[in-house]
N, C-alpha and C positions, 0 to 999 in steps of 0.2 A: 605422888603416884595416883592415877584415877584406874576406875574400874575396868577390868576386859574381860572380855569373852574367852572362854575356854572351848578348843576343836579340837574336834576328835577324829580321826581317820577312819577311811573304811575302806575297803579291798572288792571288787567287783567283777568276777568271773562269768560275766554273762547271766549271774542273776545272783541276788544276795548271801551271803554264805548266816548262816546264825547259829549259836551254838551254848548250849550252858556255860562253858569255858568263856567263850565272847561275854556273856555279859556278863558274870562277874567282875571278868577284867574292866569291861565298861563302868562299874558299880563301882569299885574300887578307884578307878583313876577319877572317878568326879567327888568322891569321897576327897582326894587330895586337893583336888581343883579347887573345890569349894573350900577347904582351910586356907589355901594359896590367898583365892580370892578375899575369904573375908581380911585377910592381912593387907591386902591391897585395899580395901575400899576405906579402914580405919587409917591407914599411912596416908593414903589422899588427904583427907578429912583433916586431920593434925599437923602433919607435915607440909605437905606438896600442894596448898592452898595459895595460888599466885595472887597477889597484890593487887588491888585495885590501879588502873593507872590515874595518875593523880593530874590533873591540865593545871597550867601553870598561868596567872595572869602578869602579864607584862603593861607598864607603861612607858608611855611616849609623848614626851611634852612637845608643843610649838610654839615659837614667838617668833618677833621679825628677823632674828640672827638664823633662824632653820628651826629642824628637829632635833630633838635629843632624847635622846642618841637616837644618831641619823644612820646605823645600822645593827641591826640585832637579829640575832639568830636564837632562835626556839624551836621546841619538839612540836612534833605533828598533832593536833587539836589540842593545843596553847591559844591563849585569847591575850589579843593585844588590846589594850585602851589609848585612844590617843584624846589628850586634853590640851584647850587653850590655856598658856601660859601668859599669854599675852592680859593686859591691863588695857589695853587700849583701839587695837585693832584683832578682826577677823580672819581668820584662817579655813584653810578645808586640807583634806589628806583624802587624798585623788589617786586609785591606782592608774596606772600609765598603760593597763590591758585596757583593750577594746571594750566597749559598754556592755556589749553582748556575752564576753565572758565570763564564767562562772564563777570566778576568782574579782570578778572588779569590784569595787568599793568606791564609794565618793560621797564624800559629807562634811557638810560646811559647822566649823562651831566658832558661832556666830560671836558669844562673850566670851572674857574667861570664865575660865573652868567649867567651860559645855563640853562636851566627853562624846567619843562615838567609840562601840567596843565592834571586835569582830574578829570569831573563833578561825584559825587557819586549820583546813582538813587535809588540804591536798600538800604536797613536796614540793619544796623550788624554791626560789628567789623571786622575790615580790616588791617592785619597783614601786614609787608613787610619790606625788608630786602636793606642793601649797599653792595651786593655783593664784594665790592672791600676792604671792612673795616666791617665786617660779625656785625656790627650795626643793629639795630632794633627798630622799628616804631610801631602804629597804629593809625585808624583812625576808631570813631564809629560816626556811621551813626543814629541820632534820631529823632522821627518824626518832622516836624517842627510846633512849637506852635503856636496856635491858633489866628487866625488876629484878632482877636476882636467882637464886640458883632454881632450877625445877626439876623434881623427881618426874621424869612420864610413866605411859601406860607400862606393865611390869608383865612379862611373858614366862612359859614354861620352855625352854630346848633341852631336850636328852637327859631329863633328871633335874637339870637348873634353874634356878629362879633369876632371869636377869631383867635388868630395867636401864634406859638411857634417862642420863640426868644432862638439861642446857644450864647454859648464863655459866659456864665455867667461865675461870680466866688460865689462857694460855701462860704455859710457864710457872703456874703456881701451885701449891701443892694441896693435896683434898684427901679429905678422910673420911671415909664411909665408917656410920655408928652402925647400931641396933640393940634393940630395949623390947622388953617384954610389958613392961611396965610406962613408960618415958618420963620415970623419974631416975634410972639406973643403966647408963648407958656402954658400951664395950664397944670399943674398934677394931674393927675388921680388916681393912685396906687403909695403904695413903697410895696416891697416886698422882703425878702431875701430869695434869693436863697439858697434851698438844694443841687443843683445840678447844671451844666453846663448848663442844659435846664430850660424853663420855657414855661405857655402857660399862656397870658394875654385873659381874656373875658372881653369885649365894646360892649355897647348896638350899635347896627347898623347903619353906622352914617348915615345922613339923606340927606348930601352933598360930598365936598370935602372935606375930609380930611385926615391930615396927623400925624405919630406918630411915636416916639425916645423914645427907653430906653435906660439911661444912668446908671454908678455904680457910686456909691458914696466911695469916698477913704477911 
């Protein structure tokens, strides 16, 4: 869960209304906001700290029978290396886009084990050619799957403390904790997910607190 902002209402009749009553109440409900809040900003922190995504490197050999493997499919800013396998003769790994394209690549490795590397950013399928052995390749480009569960920003409606948590899996079932400590934790909900998403409602907690949904296998 990361940090949010808490808003507050006001009513306007043609010019401001204000009153000792008003800002108590006002005093009071930031009074809650702000416990709300710091529970939110330590549950981010601990909890709800998404993963670094991690790029994966791929290789791809060529000799005079082709490439190998002569198709492979990787996530989006994955780095392919293509190397001479060859003992004896030259190769190159030529894409088959127009020179002018932003995606084209062409590079000859000249001996074995001369190497050309190059990180894929953009989506698709990506043809390309051994100009010297008229061989053929490709590489497709898919989004990269989902790091795992994430708690988001966590809101006040009507008394409630609710927050949407992604990366669910459909079908499976999940159990919302909460820990004052996060060595001693208690279950609140199981729920299964219809969907990727979900939104948990928690009565407002009244301190520190913190909270994990996990899936059950």
């Amino acid at each position: 869960m990361r940090q949010y902002k808490a808003s507050r209402s006001r009513r306007k009749f043609g010019f401001w209304e204000f009153s000792v009553d008003a800002v108590v109440r006002q005093v009071l409900n930031r009074i809650v906001n702000i416990r709300i809040l710091l529970a939110s900003i330590l549950t981010a922190i601990l909890l709800a700290q998404p993963a670094a995504l991690q790029a994966a490197t791929h290789y791809v050999g060529v000799d005079d029978q082709g490439f190998f493997p002569d198709s492979l499919t990787i996530e989006q800013g994955d780095e392919v290396v293509w190397f001479n396998a060859d003992e004896f003769f030259s190769h190159t790994t030529t894409s088959t886009l127009q020179p002018f394209n932003p995606d084209y690549w062409h590079a000859i490795l000249v001996d074995q084990f001369d190497a050309f590397a190059k990180t894929f950013n953009n989506l698709g399928t990506f043809n390309y050619t051994d100009q010297l052995e008229s061989n053929f390749g490709s590489i497709t480009v898919v989004v990269p799957a989902p790091t795992g569960i994430t708690l988001e920003t966590p809101r006040v409606e009507a008394g409630q403390f609710l927050f949407d948590v992604t990366g669910l899996t459909a079908g499976k079932s999940h159990v919302l904790q909460t820990s004052t400590n996060l060595t001693s934790w208690t279950s609140l909900s199981t729920n299964i997910a219809t969907s990727s998403t979900m939104t948990f409602t928690n009565s407002a907690p009244t301190g520190i607190r913190f909270f994990q949904v996990y899936e059950i296998p």
